[in-house]
VEXDREN-2710 file (C-alpha; in Angstrom, 1 decimal):
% VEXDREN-2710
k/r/px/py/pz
1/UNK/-122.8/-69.8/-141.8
2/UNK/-124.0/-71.1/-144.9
3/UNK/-126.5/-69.0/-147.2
4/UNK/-130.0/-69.1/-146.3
5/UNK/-133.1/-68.6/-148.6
6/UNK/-136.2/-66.7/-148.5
7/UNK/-138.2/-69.6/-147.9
8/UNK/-135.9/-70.3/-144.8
9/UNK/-137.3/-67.8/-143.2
10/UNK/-139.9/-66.9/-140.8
11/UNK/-143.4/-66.7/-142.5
12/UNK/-143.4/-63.2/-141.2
13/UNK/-140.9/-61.6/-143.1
14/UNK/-141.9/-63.1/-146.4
15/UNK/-145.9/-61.5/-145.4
16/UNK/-144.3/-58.5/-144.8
17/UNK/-142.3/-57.9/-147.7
18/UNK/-143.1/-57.2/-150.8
19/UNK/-141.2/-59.4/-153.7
20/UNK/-138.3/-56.9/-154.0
21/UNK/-137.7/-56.2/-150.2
22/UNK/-137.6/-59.9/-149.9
23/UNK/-134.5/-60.4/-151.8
24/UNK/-132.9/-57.6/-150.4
25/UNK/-133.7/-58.6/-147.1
26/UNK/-132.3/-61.8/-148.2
27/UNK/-129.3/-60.3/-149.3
28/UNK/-128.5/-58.2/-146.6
29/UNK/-128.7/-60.9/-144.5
30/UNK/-126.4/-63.3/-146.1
31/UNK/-123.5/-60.9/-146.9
32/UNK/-124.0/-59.7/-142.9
33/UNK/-123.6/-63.9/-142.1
34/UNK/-120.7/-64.0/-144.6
35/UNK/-118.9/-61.3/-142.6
36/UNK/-119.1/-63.3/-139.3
37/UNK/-122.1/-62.1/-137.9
38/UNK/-124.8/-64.4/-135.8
39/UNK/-128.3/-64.9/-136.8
40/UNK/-129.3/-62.2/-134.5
41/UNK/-127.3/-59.4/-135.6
42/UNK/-127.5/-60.5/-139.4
43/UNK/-131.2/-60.1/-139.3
44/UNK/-131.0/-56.6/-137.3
45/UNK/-128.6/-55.6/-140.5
46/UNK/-131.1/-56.8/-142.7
47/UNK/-134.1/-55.0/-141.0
48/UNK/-131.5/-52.0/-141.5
49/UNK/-131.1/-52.4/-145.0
50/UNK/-134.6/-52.4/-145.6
51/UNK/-135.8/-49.4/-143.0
52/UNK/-133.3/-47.0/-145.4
53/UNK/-135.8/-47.8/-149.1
54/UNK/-138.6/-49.0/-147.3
55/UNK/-141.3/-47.8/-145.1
56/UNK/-144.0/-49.6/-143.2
57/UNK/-147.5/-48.9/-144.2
58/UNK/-151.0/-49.4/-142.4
59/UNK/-151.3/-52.6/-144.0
60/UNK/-148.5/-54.1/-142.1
61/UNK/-146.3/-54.6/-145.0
62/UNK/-143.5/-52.9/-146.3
63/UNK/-143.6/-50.5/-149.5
64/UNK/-140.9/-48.8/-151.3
65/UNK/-140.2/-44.9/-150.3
66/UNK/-141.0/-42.8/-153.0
67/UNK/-137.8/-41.3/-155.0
68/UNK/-136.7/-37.9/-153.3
69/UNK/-135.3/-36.6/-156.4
70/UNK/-134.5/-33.3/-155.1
71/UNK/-131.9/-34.9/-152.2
72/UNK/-130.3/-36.8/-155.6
73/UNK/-130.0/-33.8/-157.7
74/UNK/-128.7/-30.5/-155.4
75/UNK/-127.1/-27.4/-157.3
76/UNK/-123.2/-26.8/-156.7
77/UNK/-121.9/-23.2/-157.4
78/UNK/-118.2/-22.6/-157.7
79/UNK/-116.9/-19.6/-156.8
80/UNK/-114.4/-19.6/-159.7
81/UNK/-110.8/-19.6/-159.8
END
């Protein structure tokens, strides 16, 4: 399938998305196409993709999560040698 852009999709992706969610939406679903899927599945993956960074507010549109920086940072002890 050949790669689409943004503006080839439906009007209500690009209004729900803000400008960085759109490319990555974008992205996900070309590299999900690339690897043999349909349109249907390719846009599930992409919906994926932006579900795990993004969260849907009351306005309807998507905004970024904020950064969990304790989940990025834990403490490992070692018990020694």
């Amino acid at each position: 399938m050949a790669q689409k852009q943004l503006d080839e999709f439906p009007s209500e992706i690009k209004e729900q998305l803000l400008d960085g969610a759109q490319q990555i939406f974008v992205a996900a679903f070309n590299s999900a196409s690339d690897n043999g899927m349909d349109e249907a599945s390719a846009t599930r993956v992409a919906w994926n993709t932006i579900e795990q960074n993004y969260d849907k507010g009351p306005d309807g549109k998507w905004h970024r999560k904020p950064d969990d920086t304790n989940q990025r940072f834990k403490s490992v002890q070692s018990g020694g040698n």
